[in-house]
Each structure stands twice: as structure tokens, then as C-alpha cells.
N, C-alpha and C positions, 0 to 999 in steps of 0.2 A: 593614778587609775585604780580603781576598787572594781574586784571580780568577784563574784560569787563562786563559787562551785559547791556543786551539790553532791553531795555522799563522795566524798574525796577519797575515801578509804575501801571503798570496792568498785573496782581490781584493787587490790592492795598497790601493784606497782603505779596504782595513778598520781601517787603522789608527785612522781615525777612533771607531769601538769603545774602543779603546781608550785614546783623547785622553780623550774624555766619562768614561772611568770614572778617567782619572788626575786629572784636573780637581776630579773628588769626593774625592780624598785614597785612594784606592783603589791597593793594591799589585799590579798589572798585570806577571806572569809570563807570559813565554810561552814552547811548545814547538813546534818545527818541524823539517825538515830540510834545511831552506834556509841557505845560507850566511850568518853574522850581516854580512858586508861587503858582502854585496851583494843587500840590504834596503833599502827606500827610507831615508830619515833621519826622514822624519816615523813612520815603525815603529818605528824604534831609539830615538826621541827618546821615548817614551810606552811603553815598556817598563821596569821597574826591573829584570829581568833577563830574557833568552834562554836555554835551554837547546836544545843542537842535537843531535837524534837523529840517525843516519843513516836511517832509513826509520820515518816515522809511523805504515806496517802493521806494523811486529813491535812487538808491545804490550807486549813487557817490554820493550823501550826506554823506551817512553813511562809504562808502571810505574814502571821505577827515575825514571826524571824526576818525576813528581808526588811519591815518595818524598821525592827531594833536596829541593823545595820545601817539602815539608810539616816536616823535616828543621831546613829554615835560617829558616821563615818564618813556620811554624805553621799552626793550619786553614786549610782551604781553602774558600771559603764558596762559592764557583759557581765550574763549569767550562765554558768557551764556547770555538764554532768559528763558529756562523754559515752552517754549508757542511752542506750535505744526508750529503758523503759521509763525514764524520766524527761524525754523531749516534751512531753504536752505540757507535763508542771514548768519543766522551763519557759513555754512561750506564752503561755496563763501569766506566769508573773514578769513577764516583759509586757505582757500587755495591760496586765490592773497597774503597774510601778512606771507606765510609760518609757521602759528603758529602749535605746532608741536601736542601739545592735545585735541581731541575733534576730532568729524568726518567729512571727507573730501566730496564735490558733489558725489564724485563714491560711497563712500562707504553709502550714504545717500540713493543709490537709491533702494536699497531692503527693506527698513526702511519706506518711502515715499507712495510708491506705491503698492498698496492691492496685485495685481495679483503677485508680485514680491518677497515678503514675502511668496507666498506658496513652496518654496523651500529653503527656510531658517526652515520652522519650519517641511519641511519632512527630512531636515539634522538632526531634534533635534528627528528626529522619531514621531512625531506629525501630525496625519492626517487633513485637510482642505477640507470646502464644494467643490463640483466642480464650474467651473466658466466661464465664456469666456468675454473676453475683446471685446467687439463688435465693429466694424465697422458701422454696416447699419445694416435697416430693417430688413432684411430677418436674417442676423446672430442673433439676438436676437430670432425673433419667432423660429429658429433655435433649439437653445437652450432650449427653453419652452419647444420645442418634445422632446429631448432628458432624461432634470430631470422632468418633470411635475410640474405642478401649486404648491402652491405659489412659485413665485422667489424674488428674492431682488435685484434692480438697485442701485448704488450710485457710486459716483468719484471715478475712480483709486488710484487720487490722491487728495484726502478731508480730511478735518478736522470734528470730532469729528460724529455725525448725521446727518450734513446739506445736502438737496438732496439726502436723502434715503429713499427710495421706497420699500414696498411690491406689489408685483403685482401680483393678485389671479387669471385672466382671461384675453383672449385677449383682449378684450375692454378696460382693463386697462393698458396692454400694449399699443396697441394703444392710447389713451391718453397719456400715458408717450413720446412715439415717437411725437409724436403734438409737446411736447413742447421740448425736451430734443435740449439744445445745443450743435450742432455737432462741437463746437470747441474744448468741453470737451469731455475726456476719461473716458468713464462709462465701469462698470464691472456688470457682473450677475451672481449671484449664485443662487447656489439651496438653499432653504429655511432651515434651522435647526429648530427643533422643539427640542426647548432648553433653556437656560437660560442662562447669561453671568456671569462670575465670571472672577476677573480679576485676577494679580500676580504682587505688586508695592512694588518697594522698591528703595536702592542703592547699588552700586556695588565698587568696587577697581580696579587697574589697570589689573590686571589680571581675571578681571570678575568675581570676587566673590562674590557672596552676603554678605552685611552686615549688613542689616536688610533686610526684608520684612513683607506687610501684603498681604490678598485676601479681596475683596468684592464682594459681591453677589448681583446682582441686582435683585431687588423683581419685575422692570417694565423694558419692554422695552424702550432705552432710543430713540429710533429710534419714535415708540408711542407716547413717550413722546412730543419729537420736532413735530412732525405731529397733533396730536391730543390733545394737549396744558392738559395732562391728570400731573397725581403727580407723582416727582419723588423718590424711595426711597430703599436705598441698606445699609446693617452694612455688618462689618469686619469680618470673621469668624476666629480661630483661624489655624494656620498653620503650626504649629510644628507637624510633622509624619502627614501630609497629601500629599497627589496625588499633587493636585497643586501645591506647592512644589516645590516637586520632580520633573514635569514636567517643571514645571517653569522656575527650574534653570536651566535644561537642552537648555529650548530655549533662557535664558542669554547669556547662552558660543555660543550655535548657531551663534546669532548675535551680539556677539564680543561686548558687553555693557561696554566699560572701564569707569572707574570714572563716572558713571553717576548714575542718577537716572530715572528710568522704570517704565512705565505703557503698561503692555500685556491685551488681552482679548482673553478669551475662551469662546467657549460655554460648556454646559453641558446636554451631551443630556437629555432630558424629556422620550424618549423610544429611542426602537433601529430603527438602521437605515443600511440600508444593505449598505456594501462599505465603512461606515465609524467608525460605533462601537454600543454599546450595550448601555443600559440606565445607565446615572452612567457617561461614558466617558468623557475624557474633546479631545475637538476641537477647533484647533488655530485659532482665528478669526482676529486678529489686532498687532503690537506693535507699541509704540510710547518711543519715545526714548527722554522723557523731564517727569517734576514731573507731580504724575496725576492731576485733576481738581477737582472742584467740595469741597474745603476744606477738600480733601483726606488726603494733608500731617499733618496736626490739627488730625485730626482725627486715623494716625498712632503715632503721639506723646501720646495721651489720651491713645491710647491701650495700652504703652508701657511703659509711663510715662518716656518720653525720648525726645529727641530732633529733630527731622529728619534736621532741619537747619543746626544745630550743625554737625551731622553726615555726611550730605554732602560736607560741608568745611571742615571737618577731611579728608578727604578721597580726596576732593581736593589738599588740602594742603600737610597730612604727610602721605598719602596715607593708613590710616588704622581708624580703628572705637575703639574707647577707654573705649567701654562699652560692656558687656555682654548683649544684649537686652534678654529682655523675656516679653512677652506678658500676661498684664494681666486682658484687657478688652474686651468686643468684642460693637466697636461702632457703632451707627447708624444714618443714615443720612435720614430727611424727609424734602421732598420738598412739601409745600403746593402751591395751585396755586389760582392767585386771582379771583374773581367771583365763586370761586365752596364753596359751605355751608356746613361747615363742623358741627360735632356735638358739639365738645369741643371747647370753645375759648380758648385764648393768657391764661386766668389766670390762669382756669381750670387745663391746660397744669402744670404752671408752681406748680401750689400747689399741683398737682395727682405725679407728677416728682422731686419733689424740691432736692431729693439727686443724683439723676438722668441724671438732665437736664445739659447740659454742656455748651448751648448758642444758643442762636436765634439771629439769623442775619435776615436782608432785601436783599436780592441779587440784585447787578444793572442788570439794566434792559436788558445792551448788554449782560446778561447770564443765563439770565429768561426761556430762554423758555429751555435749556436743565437741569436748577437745580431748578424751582422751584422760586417762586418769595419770598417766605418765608422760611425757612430753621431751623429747631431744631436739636442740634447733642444731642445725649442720650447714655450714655453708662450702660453695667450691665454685670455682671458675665458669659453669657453663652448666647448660638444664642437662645433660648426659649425665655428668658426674654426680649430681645429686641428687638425679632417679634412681641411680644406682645405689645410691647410700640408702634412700627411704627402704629400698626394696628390700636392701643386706637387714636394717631394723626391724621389718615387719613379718619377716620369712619364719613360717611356720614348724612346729616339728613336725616329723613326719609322720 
């Protein structure tokens, strides 16, 4: 089997992708336009070759590359990135190189685009805020009359939080119109007064699940990126829960073969006429790549399992080799630099020491939505490890 993956080397830890598919006897190519010396060694070491474009957006670079491979190495059975903002180049060249697994431009664009996905998750029976794709001016104020104040602006078609807006009053709207590029496709919805939890895992060729976990976000991550505040969400357990159940429902929805997922709900905080009662979950996002943020670290911890492993299983012989069971519920705290907190680095690490799972520095291209410092923590139960995030993030006075 021959894989591609694309930009292996950020996340830096993605090498790990590709350890688990070298392990299987698997011919792991990759393209990027990062320097091959100054790549970690666990990238280089799990590569059987590098190809270095100068720029991963001019697509005949990366044309003739998949060429050269196919070339020296023959089929190519899956092409992977893992990264939101390389899915379109992956399914461009699944579909000019006829590669037969992994998803095509058509089928990419319900996946891609906000407004488009809300009838993929009313097929899973999953209700969505209302929305209007605007044009101009007036369709937005448009819209403000129709759901009332707050609303939320961002890309149709975006990655992760960047260029997302609450907008509480016309003034702010207006403002947003000032600058909004009308080259971009912006969407508006009504506001949820809610909370996100998400539904990540991997799947088999038949869309099965074969692991998952959920995380609950304790901040807006939208706040986050805006208001440069901390970010911080644990795993809850998921076995005979709603998310779940719903979850997998919006898998088979949108046809997630051999991959790995990252959906987001909200949950509402009270009810909300039209859409459901307090308690609800409401389809906000899917992304169709591993989540972010040291999500997959953090499902291996719960699990004390592999998720690398599991998704080159599942690539490879199409099935998962382990009974997962879930047996921590982890937590992720993003601190941010300049804010005074009350506990230092040590504090931390001697109040946690059974606890603490690892503190990382996060670079800087991913600072502002995770947090420039980052402790994972796990413990037996979502009590115990609210209370840890809280004891990390406690301010001075």
C-alpha cells in the first residue's frame, strides 16, 4: 500500500500518522514545502521519501509530485493531510490521479461549506440555527429583523474561528460591513445560547464507528481567537450518551468512510423556540480530518490506546483490533501569555503530580486558538477535572 500525506510535519506530532502506517509495511510519501533538515527526526525517520515543493498552493507543484510518485512507486492507494486547510488539494488530486479512496471535490462540498452541511445534519434528523448566506447590506440587516440580536458572521467557507464575529447591535453590524471582504462568502446565523461539545473519533469503510470520544468546551473558542482569553475543554465519557447516539447518526449522514472526525454541537444552555429545549444538542460544524488542539493524545490517554494505531488499522485491514473502553475523562488547559495567574509552572506540577500528563509550549502559528501554554490532566470523572482546569486557570486577585 502507498500513502501519500501531505505536509507531515505540521502538527509536528503528526508524524505519529505516519509511524502507525509505516509499522503496517505501508510506503509513507510525503510532500511539503518545508525544508527536509529541518524536520523533526521522528518525520524523517517514518518517511520512505520527501518530496519538497516550494509552495503547497501552486497545485502543479504538487501535481507533478504525486506524478513523480506514482512514477517511481506505483498506485497510490489514499492521500492524507489531517489539516482542514489542505482537504480541497487532497480531493483535486484524488480526482485528476483517479485514486479510488478518500473524498472527491463534489462530495467535499457539503463538508466544506457551513450553509451546506445544514441539510446533511437535517437528513441525520439534527436541527441547525437558522442562517442566510448574504449577498449585501441590506440582506444581512435583513436578517437581524427576522432572528434578532446577537447574531454570528464568519466564512461559509473557513477554517476553525478565524473571522468570526458576534454582532449584538446595528453599529456592530455596521462595522462589520466597513470591513467585510466582499470577495468572501459570509454566513449569519442566529445566535445559540449554548455551549459546544464536540463528537471525534474514526470510522471504517462502511461508516462505523470505531472509537470515539466528546469534548466539552468550558470557553468559547470563537472569544477565544477574539479576545486572546484561555482556552479550556476535558473529554466526557460517551458510552449510553445522546452525543453518541446522535453523533453517529450524523457519521452515516455524511458518509465518513475510513476516516477520522471532528463534528461540533451546541448544547443548548435553555430553550429556544424552533430549535429545542435546554439539554439539546444542535449541529453546528463537521470537519472531516483528526481534531486539533492535541485532541488525538488526549483520546489515547482516555483510552489507553492508540488512535495512530487505529487509524492505519482501519486504513490498512479495514477494521480496529481492540475493544476500546474508556477509562479517563482528560483535560486540556490553555494558559495565555501576559494574564497572572495564581498557581505557577511548579505549583502545577507538585498539586498534580499523579495527574499531570504534560505541558507543552504551543507555536505560535496556534497560539491564539490553543493557548500559548497548554497542561493535559486526567482523572476519573468530569468533577475531578473541572476542578483541576479551574485550580490552573484561577486568577490573581
Amino acid at each position: 500500500m502507498n500513502v501519500i500525506f501531505i505536509s507531515p510535519n505540521f502538527p509536528t506530532y503528526y508524524w505519529n500518522f505516519c509511524k502507525s502506517l509505516r509499522d503496517r509495511g505501508v510506503t509513507v510519501l510525503g510532500i511539503g514545502d518545508a525544508n527536509y533538515d529541518g524536520m523533526m527526526r521522528e518525520t524523517k525517520d517514518n518517511l520512505v521519501e520527501y518530496y519538497r515543493v516550494n509552495n503547497l498552493q501552486n497545485y502543479d507543484e504538487v501535481y507533478r509530485a504525486v506524478g513523480f510518485f506514482i512514477g517511481k512507486y506505483g498506485r497510490i492507494d489514499y492521500i492524507e493531510s489531517q489539516n482542514e486547510f489542505w482537504l480541497e488539494l487532497e480531493a483535486q488530486l484524488r480526482e485528476d490521479f483517479n485514486i479510488k479512496n478518500g473524498l472527491r471535490p463534489a462530495e467535499l462540498e457539503s463538508m466544506k461549506y457551513k450553509s451546506k452541511m445544514k441539510a446533511v445534519y437535517a437528513k441525520a434528523g439534527v436541527p441547525t440555527a437558522r442562517y442566510k448566506v448574504f449577498q449585501n447590506d441590506q440582506e444581512l440587516y435583513d436578517f437581524c429583523k427576522l432572528v434578532g440580536f446577537p447574531i454570528v458572521v464568519k466564512p461559509d467557507n473557513g477554517v476553525g474561528a478565524s473571522s468570526t464575529y458576534k454582532l449584538s447591535n446595528e453599529n456592530e453590524v455596521a462595522e462589520f460591513l466597513k470591513s467585510w471582504d466582499r470577495h468572501i462568502s459570509f454566513i449569519a446565523e442566529e445566535y445559540i445560547y449554548g455551549h459546544v461539545e464536540t463528537f471525534d473519533g474514526i470510522t471504517d469503510s462502511q461508516s462505523n464507528v470505531l472509537i470515539c470520544t466528546s469534548h466539552v468546551m468550558m470557553d468559547s473558542i470563537m472569544d477565544t481567537v477574539n479576545e486572546g482569553g484561555d482556552t479550556s475543554f476535558y473529554g466526557q465519557m460517551v458510552e449510553d450518551s445522546d452525543i453518541k447516539e446522535v453523533g453517529t447518526r450524523v457519521v452515516k449522514a455524511f458518509h465518513a468512510k475510513n476516516r477520522f472526525f471532528h463534528f461540533e454541537f451546541f448544547r443548548l444552555d435553555k430553550d429556544r423556540q424552533g430549535l429545542g429545549r435546554k439539554g439539546d444538542l444542535i449541529g453546528l460544524e463537521v470537519n472531516m480530518r483528526a481534531p486539533g488542539a492535541y485532541i488525538p493524545d488526549m483520546m489515547n490517554y482516555s483510552y489507553n490506546a492508540n488512535v495512530y494505531d487505529i487509524f492505519a488499522d482501519s486504513l490498512v485491514y479495514d477494521r480496529c483490533f481492540i475493544e476500546p473502553k474508556q477509562l479517563y475523562c482528560i483535560g486540556y488547559v490553555g494558559r495565555r501569555n501576559g494574564l497572572k495567574y495564581k498557581a505557577h509552572n511548579q505549583q502545577i506540577r507538585m498539586k498534580f503530580k499523579e495527574n499531570l500528563i504534560s505541558h507543552e509550549i504551543v507555536p505560535e502559528a496556534l497560539a491564539a486558538a490553543m493557548g500559548n501554554s497548554v497542561y493535559l490532566l486526567k482523572a476519573i470523572n468530569e468533577k475531578e477535572i473541572k476542578d483541576m482546569i479551574y485550580y490552573v486557570l484561577e486568577k490573581e486577585a
